[in-house]
C-alpha positions in Angstrom: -52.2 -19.2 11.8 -55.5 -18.6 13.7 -56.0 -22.3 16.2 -59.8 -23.3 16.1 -60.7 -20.6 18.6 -59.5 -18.1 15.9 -56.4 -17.3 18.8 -53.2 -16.1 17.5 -50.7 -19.2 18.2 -47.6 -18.1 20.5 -45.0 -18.8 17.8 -47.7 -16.0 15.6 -47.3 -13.7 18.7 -43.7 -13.0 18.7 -43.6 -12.8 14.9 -45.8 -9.9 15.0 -43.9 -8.5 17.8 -40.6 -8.7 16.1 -42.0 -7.4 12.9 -43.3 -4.4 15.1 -39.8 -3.9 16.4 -38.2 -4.3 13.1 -40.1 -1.9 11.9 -39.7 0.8 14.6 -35.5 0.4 14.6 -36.4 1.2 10.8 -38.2 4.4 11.8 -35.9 5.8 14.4 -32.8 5.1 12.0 -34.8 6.8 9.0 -35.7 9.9 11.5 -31.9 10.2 12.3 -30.8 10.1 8.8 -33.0 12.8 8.3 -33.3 14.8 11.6 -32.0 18.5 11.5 -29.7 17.2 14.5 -27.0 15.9 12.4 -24.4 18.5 12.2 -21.6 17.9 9.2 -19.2 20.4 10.5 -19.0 17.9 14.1 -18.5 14.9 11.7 -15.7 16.9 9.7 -14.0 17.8 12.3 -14.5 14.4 14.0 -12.7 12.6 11.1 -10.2 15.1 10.8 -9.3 14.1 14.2 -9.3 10.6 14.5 -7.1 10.9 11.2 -4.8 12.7 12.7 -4.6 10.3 15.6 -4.0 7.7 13.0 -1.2 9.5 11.8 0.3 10.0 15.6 0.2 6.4 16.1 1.7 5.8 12.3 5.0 8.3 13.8 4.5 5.9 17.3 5.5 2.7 15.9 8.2 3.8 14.0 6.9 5.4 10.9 6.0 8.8 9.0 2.2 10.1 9.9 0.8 12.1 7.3 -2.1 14.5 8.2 -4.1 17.5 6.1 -6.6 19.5 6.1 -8.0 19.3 2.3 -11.7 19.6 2.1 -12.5 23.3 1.5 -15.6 24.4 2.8 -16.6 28.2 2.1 -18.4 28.7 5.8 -16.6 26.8 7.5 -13.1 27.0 8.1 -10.9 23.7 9.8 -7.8 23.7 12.3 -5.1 21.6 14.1 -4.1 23.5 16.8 -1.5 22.2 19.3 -2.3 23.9 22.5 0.6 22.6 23.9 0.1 23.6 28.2 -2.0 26.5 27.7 -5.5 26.8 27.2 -5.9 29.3 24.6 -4.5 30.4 20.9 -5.3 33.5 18.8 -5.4 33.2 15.0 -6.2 36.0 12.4 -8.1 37.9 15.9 -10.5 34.5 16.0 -9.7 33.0 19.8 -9.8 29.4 20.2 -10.3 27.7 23.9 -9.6 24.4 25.3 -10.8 23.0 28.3 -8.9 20.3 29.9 -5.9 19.2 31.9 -4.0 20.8 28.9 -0.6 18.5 28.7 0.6 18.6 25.2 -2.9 19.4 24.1 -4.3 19.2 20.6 -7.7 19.9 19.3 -8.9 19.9 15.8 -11.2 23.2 15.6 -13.5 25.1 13.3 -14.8 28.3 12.8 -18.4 29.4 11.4 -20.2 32.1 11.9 -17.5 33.8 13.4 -17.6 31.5 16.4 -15.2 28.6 17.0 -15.4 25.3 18.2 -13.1 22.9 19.5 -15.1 19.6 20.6 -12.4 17.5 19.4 -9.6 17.3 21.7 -6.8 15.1 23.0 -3.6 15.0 25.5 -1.0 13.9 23.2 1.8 11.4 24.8 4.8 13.5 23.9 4.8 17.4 22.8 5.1 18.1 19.4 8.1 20.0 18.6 7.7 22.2 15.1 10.7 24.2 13.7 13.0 22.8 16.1 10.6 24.6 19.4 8.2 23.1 21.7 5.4 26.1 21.2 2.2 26.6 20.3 0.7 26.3 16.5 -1.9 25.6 13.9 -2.5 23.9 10.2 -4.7 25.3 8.4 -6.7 24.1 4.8 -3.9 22.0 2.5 -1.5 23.0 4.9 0.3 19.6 5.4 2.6 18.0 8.0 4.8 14.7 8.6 4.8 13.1 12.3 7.8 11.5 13.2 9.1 9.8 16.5 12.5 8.8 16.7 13.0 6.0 19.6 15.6 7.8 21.5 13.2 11.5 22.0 10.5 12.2 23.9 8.8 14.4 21.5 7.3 13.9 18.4 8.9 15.8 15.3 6.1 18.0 12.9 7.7 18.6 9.2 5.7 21.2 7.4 5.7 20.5 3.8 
């Protein structure tokens, strides 16, 4: 409401002002909705990951993890790979790297294009131990596995169904 000077009242001042900011948050979340920058191949791979962490901590506290790779993609082609202490793996002549301290390391990678990437990465507690060795390997799409722990090992058990 305009006083008798035909001022904008304080109270009148910061309700524009909020309204203004309201509607810039608005904007900038309609711009990155829409923006080119979002990349569905990072988010895949992203969730993949954390759902196989879930699963890790599933076989941690005493219980069966579960993880797959389910959603086929025609470009794009998905991977668990344990890394275990070294930095590289080769699958179907396609090289995958990992950069890190590399202690029982797993990455959840993807190829397109023929290039690969492996953004999602993690230093597991224990080292995974598949077909009774300690060695490198990979999942692939549908390809899945059951994490167990046993409380008397120091290594976490991957069944390949």
């Amino acid at each position: 409401m305009l006083n008798k000077k035909a001022e904008l009242t304080t109270h009148e001042i910061l309700e524009l002002i909020l309204a203004i900011a309201g509607i810039t948050v608005v904007a900038i979340l309609l711009y990155n909705l829409i923006s080119p920058k979002f990349n569905v191949e990072e988010k895949t791979a992203e969730s993949y990951f954390n759902s196989f962490k879930e699963s890790v901590e599933t076989a941690e506290k005493g219980g069966t993890g579960i993880f797959k790779i389910w959603q086929p993609e025609k470009e794009v082609n998905y991977f668990l790979i344990y890394f275990g202490t070294t930095i590289s793996y080769e699958k179907d002549s396609q090289e995958f790297f990992s950069i890190g301290e590399n202690s029982n390391h797993i990455c959840l990678c993807y190829t397109k294009d023929q290039e690969t990437f492996c953004n999602y990465c993690e230093n597991l507690k224990y080292p995974l131990k598949k077909d009774e060795q300690y060695n490198q390997f990979h999942l692939g799409l549908n390809e899945e596995v059951r994490i167990i722990k046993l409380p008397s090992e120091n290594f976490y058990h991957v069944i390949q169904e």
